[in-house]
GUBA-429913 format. One line per 5 residues: number of its first residue (from 1); their letters; for each residue x, y, z of C-alpha. Coordinates in steps of 0.25 Angstrom, whole numbers, padded with zeros to 4 digits. Last residue first. Layout:
N
NUM	a	X/Y/Z | ...
//
This chain:
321
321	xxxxx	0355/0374/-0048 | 0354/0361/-0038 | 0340/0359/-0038 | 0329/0362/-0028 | 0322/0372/-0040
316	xxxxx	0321/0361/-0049 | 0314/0351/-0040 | 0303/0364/-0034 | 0301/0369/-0049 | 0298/0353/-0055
311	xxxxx	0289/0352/-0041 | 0283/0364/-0046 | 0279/0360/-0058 | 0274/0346/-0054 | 0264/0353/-0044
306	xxxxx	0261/0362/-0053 | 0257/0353/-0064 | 0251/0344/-0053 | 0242/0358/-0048 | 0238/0359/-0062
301	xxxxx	0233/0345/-0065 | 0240/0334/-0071 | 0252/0330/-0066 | 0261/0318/-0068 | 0273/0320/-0060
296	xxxxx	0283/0326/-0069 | 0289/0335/-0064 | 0287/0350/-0068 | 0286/0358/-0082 | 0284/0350/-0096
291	xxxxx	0294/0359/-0099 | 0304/0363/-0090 | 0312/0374/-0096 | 0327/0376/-0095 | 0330/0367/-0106
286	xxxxx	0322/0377/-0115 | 0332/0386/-0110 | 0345/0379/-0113 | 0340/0374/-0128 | 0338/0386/-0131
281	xxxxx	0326/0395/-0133 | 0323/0403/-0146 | 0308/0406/-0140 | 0304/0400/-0154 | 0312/0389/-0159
276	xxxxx	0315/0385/-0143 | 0303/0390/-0135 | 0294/0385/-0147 | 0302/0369/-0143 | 0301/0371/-0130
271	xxxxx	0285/0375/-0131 | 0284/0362/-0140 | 0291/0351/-0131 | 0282/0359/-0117 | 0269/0358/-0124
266	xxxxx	0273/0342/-0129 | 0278/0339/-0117 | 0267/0345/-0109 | 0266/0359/-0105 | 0270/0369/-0092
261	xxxxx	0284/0376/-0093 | 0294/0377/-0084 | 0306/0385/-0081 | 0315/0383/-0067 | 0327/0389/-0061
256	xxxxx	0324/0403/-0067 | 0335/0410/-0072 | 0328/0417/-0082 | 0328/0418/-0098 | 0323/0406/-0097
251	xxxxx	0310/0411/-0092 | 0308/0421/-0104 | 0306/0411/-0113 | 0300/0400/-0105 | 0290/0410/-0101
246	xxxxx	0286/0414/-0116 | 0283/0400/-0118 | 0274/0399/-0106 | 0267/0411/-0108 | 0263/0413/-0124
241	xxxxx	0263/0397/-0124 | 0252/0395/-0113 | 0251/0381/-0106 | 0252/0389/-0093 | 0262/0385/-0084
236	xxxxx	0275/0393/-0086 | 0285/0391/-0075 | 0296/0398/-0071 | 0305/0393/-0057 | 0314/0405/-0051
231	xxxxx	0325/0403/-0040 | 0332/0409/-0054 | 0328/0422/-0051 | 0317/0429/-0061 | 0316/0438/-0073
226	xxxxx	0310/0449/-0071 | 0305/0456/-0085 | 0307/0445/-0094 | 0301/0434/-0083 | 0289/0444/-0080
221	xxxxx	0288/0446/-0097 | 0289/0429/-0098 | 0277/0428/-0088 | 0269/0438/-0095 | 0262/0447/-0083
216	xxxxx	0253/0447/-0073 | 0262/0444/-0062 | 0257/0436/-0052 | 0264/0434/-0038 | 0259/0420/-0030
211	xxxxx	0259/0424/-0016 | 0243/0429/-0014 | 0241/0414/-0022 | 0235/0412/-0037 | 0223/0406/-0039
206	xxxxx	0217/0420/-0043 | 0228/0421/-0053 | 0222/0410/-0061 | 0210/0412/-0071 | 0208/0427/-0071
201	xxxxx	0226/0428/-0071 | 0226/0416/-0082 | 0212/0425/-0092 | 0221/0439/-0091 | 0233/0433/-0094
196	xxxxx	0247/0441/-0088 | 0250/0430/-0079 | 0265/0427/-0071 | 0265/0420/-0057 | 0275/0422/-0048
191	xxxxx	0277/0412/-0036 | 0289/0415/-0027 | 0291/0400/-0022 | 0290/0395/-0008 | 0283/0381/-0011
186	xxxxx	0269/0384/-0009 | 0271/0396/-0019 | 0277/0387/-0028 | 0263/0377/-0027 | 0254/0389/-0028
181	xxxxx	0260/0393/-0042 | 0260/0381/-0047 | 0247/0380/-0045 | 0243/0393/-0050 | 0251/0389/-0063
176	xxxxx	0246/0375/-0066 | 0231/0382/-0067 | 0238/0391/-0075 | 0245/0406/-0075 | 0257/0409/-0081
171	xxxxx	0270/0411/-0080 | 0273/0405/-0065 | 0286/0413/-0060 | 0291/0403/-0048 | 0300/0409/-0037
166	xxxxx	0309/0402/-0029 | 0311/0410/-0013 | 0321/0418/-0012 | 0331/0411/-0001 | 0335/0413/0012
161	xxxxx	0350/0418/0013 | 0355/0415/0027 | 0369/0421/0032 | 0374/0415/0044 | 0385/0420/0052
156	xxxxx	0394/0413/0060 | 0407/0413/0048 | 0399/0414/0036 | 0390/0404/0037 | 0379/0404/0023
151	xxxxx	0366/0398/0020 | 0359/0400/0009 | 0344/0397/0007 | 0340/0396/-0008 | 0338/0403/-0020
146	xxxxx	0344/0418/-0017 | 0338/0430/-0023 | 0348/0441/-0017 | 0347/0446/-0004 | 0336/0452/0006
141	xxxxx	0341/0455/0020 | 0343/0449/0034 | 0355/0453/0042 | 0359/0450/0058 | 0351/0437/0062
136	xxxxx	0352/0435/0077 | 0366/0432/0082 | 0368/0419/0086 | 0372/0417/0076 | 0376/0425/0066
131	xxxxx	0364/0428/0057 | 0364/0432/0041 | 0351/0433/0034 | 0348/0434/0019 | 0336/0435/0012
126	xxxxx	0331/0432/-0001 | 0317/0439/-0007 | 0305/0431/-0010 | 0297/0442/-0005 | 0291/0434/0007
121	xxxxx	0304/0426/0010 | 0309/0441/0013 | 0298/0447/0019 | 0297/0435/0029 | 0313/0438/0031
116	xxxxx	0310/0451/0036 | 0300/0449/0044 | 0307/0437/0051 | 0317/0449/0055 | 0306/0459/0058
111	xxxxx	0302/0450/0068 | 0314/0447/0075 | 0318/0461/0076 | 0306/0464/0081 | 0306/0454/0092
106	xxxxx	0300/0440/0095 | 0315/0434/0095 | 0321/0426/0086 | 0330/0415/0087 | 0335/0413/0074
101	xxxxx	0339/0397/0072 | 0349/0393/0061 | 0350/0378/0060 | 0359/0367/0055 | 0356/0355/0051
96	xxxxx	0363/0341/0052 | 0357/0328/0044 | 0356/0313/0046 | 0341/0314/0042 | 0335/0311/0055
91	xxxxx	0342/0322/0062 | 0352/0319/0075 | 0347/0331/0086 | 0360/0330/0094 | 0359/0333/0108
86	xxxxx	0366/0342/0107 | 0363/0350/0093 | 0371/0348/0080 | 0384/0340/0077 | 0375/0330/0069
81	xxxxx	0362/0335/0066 | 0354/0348/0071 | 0364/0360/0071 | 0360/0372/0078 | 0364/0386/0073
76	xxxxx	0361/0399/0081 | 0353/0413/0080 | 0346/0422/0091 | 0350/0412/0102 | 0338/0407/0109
71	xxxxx	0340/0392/0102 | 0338/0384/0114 | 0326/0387/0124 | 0320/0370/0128 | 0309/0375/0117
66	xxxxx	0318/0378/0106 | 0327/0365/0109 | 0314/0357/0108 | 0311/0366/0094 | 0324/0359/0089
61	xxxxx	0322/0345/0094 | 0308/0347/0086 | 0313/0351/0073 | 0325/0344/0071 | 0320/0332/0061
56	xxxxx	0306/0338/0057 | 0310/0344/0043 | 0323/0348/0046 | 0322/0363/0051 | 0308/0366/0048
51	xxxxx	0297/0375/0046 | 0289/0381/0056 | 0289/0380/0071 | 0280/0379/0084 | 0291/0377/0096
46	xxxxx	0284/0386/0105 | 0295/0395/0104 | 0294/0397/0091 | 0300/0389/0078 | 0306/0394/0064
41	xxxxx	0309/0384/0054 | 0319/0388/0040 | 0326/0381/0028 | 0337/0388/0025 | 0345/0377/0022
36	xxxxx	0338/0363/0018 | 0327/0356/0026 | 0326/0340/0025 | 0341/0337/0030 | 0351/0326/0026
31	xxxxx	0363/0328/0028 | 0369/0343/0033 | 0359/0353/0033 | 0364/0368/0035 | 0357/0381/0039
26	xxxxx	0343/0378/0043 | 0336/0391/0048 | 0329/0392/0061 | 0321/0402/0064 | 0318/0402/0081
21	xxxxx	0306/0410/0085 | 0302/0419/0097 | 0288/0423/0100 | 0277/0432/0098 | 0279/0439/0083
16	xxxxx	0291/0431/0081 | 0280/0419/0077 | 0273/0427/0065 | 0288/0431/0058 | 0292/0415/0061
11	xxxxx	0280/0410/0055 | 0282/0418/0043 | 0297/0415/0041 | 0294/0400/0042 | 0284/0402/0032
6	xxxxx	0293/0407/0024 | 0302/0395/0027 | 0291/0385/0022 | 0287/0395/0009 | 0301/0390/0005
1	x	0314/0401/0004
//
């Protein structure tokens, strides 16, 4: 689950307060189509709105239809594309999409249900809902870890698993690491920051955002002692053998989707090779670390680093696994 869709979430708990609202939750995409699954958009009756449904192909012709008093049922599916609503929205892309819309109600039992998926997405935890339409929604509760939105139909009812959100675990903290951190906050992730150093917390931690989690503790003892899901990128950032070779150790231990390691070739050919003849890694592990860490794109400062960390995180993480 992206930052967009918990902001969908908190618009919707603010808005229920007074009025009525529609969330609306894209099932399938056939085609082409700009917005996967899951993605999320919730409108009130004055046709204000957040998030999206195509990325700008369907939105008005939908909130028209809100205005004109469709959609009043408590759940439904539309279908915009081929096949789908009369007269027939055609989308610019060539694609189909098929929507989920709640109509809820400024009740309590509304509220407390937006509530409850706020606290969810808010936690990084996975939730499930199951709705048959056009019934309202009939369960919602915590699951499993879960890495992306699934959708299943099993006969009329649907059942929703919203996903976890991606964590990062930064070991260490730099002027690269404080902005990496703010740029994987921005895009949805957990962000975890561990720093046991007395002289990295006075320098840094003040530049650290209220949602950015420290840890004052040895990154490769947090990884020992908790390990970590595999929706999990790891990143050592700091130039510091002591922290950033002891990461890579315990990191490959784990299922993170993503390890890296900050340095230049050189750096990054001579910390392989101690991790090999002296961290006893094979050739399976070292192969697992990204090092240089990030694309390529020419960067200089600290915010560039981060820029081309993250984008080398967000790539690898939007692969097939």
């Amino acid at each position: 689950m992206q930052s967009l869709d918990l902001s969908v979430i908190n618009q919707s708990c603010l808005w229920i307060q007074t009025q009525p609202v529609w969330l609306c939750t894209v099932l399938n995409t056939f085609g082409s189509s700009p917005r996967p699954p899951g993605a999320l958009m919730v409108i009130n009756d004055q046709g204000n709105f957040l998030g999206s449904l195509s990325g700008g192909c369907v939105e008005d012709d939908f909130i028209t239809r809100i205005q004109e008093g469709y959609f009043r049922q408590p759940s439904q599916i539309i279908r915009y594309g081929d096949g789908g609503l009369t007269p027939d929205r055609v989308l610019p892309c060539g694609g189909i999409l098929d929507v989920l819309i709640e109509y809820l109600e400024p009740v309590p039992d509304s509220v407390l249900y937006l509530e409850k998926i706020k606290q969810g997405l808010e936690n990084h935890t996975a939730l499930q809902k199951s709705i048959t339409p056009p019934s309202a929604c009939h369960s919602l509760s915590s699951v499993a870890w879960s890495s992306s939105t699934l959708i299943e139909r099993r006969l009329q009812e649907i059942v929703i698993t919203l996903s976890s959100a991606p964590r990062i675990i930064i070991a260490g903290l730099s002027a690269v690491a404080v902005y990496c951190a703010e740029f994987a906050a921005g895009l949805g992730f957990e962000t975890l920051v561990c720093e046991p150093r007395e002289e990295m917390l006075a320098n840094f931690s003040g530049q650290l955002r209220a949602e950015h989690r420290l840890e004052k503790i040895f990154p490769a003892r947090y990884l020992e002692q908790n390990g970590c899901h595999p929706n999990t990128a790891i990143v050592a950032l700091t130039h510091d053998p002591r922290m950033d070779d002891l990461t890579m150790m315990e990191a490959v231990n784990t299922e993170a989707f993503y390890i890296g390691v900050m340095g230049s070739q050189r750096n990054s050919k001579n910390r392989l090779a101690r991790l090999e003849h002296t961290g006893g890694m094979t050739p399976a592990e070292l192969a697992r670390i990204h090092a240089p860490i990030g694309i390529d794109i020419g960067s200089k400062t600290p915010a560039e680093i981060a820029l081309a960390v993250m984008a080398d995180i967000v790539r690898t993480k939007n692969m097939p696994r």
